[in-house]
N, C-alpha and C positions, 0 to 999 in steps of 0.2 A: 808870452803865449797865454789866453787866454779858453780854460775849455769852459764850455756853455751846456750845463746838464738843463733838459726842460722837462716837465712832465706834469701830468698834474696832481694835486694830494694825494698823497699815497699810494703815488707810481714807482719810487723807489730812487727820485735823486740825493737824498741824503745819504742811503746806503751807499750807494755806486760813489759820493762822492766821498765820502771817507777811506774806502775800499783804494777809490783812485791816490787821494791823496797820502794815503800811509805807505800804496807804492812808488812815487813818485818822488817824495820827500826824502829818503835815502839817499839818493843818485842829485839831487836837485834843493839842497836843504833853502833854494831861496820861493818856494811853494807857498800859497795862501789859499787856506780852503774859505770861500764867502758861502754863507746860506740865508737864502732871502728873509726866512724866519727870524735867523739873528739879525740882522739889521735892521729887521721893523723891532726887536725888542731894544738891541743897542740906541736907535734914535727914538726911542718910545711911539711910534707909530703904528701900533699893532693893538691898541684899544679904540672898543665903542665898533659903530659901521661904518663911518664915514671912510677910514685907512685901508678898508677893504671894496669901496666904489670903485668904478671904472679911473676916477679923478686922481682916488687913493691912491688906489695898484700902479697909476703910470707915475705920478709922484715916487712912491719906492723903489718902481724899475728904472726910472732915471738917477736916481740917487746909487743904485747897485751899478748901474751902466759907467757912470762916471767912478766909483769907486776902483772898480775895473779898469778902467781907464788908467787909474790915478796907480793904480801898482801895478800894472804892465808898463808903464813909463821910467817905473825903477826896477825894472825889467826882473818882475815878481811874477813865476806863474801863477795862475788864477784858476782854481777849481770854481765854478759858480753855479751852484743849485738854487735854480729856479723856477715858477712855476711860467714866465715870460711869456703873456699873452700878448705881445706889442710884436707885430713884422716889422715897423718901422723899429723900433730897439733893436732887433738883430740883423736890419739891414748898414746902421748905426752901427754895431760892431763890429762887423765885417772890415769897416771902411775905416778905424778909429784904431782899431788894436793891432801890436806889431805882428802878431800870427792869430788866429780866429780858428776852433773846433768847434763845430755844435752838435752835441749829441742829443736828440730825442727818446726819452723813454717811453714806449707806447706801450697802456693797457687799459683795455675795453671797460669800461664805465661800470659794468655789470658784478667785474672785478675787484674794481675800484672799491665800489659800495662794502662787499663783502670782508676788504680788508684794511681799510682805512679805522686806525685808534682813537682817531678827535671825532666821529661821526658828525662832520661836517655835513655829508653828501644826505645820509638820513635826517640833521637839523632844516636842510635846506628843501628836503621833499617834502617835508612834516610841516613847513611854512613858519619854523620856528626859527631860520634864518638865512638872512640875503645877502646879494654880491657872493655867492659861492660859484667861482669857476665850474663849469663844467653842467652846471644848473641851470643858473637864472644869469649867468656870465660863459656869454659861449667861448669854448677854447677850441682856435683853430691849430690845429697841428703846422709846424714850422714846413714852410716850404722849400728852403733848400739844407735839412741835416746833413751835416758830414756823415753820421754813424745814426741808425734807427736803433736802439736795441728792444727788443721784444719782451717785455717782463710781465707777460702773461700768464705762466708758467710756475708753477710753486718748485722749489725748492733750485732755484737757480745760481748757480756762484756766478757770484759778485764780483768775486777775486778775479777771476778768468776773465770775463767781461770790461773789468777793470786793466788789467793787465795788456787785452788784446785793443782797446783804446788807446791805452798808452803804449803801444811799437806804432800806433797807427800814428799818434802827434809826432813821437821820436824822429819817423823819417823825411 
């Protein structure tokens, strides 16, 4: 089973995927949490601009796609936070993995800016830097989620949200 967190900078898949994975892992100790950020640090992909192009991004999301792949096949659940700007990659996992969630975290941009800690979204308005999702890289939101979650909202549990994902893979 693979679940698929999308969302963009600082929409909140790392949270939710933690959250997910610390409940999951009790019940399931054969669990893998993937985070696109570590695996551009893991393969050193995550300097300069080039890793962050259109070229880049689909290089890393192929590389996490197949990673995916490669531990669902030793039938390792797969947490995988991402920020997944490719419909072909998630039409790709649907087809590829021996069970497929995709949850979207959606929050309005306006938000985004406001709480995002790498101030990517304000480098990128400020023209002090490119290939930022959501900017100068448009993100289309995923067209068939299993689960939307709304994290537009301050002070939301994670837990719960987490939790109610996971009865929804379980059945």
């Amino acid at each position: 089973m693979v679940v698929w967190l999308i969302g963009l900078s600082a929409s909140g898949k790392t949270t939710l995927g933690n959250h997910l994975y610390n409940l999951w892992k009790p019940s399931a100790p054969n669990t893998a949490l993937v985070d696109g950020d570590a695996i551009r640090s893991i393969f050193k992909h995550d300097k300069g601009v080039d890793p962050y192009s259109i070229e880049g991004r689909r290089e890393n999301a192929d590389r996490i796609c197949d990673i995916c792949a490669w531990l669902d096949s030793q039938d390792i659940n797969v947490i995988c936070c991402i920020l997944s700007i490719f419909e072909e990659s998630r039409e790709w996992n649907r087809k590829m993995y021996s069970d497929y969630f995709e949850v979207y975290i959606s929050v309005p941009m306006e938000i985004l800016k406001k709480r995002e800690t790498k101030k990517l979204y304000e480098q990128a308005l400020n023209g002090k830097m490119k290939n930022v999702v959501g900017i100068d890289i448009p993100f289309i939101p995923p067209m068939h989620p299993d689960y939307i979650f709304d994290n537009s909202s301050d002070n939301i549990d994670f837990k719960a949200v987490a939790l109610e994902i996971l009865n929804k893979i379980k059945k």
